[in-house]
C-alpha positions in Angstrom: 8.3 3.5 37.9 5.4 5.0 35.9 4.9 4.0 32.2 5.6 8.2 31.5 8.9 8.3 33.0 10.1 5.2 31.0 12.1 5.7 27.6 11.1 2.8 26.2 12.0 2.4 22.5 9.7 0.2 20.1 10.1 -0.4 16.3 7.8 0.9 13.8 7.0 -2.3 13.0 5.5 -2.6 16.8 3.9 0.9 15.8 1.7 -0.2 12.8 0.6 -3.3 14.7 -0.8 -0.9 17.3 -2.9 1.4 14.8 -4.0 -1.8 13.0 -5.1 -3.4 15.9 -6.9 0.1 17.7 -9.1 -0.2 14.3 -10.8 -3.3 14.9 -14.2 -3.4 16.0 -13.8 -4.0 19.6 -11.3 -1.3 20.2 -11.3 2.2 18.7 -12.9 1.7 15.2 -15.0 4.4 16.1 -12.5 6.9 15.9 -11.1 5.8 12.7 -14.0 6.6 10.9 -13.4 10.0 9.7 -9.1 9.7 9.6 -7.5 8.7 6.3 -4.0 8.7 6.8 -2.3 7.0 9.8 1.5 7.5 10.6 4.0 5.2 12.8 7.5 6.5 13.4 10.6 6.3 15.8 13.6 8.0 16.3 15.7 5.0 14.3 13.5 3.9 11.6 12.0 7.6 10.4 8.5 7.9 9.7 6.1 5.4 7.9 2.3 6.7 6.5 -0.4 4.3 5.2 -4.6 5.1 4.9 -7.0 3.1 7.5 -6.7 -0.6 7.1 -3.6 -0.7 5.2 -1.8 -4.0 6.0 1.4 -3.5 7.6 3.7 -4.8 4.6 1.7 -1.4 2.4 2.8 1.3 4.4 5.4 3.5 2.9 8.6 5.5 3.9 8.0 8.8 4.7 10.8 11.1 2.5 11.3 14.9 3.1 11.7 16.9 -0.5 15.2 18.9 0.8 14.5 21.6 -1.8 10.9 22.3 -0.4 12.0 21.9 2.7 14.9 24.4 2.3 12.8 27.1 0.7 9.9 27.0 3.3 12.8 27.9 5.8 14.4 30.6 4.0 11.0 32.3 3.9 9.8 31.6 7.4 9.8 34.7 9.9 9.7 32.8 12.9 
């Protein structure tokens, strides 16, 4: 079984750890240099948003204003 056809479900915690560590120098620091905000999310735990570098325990809840989001559907013409 290829690692595309699995479902496999990780935490957000697991999520953060993985964009922390891709920053380090001897990964993919290089392409952190120009991105500010970073997000981990899952279909359990929501969404969670911090800038480069942020330790894990720093990264905030991501929370959806209903009344924006109500209005930008009532005018949307898709």
């Amino acid at each position: 079984m290829t690692s595309a056809s699995r479902n496999v479900r990780r935490s957000i915690g697991d999520g953060i750890g993985q964009l922390l560590s891709n920053q380090e120098p001897m990964f993919n620091a290089w392409f952190f240099s120009t991105v500010q905000l970073v997000f981990a999310g899952s279909d359990s735990e929501g969404l969670q948003y911090g800038t480069i570098k942020t330790p894990a325990k720093f990264f905030l809840k991501w929370k959806e204003d209903a009344a924006a989001t109500a209005a930008t559907r009532r005018t949307s013409t898709c």
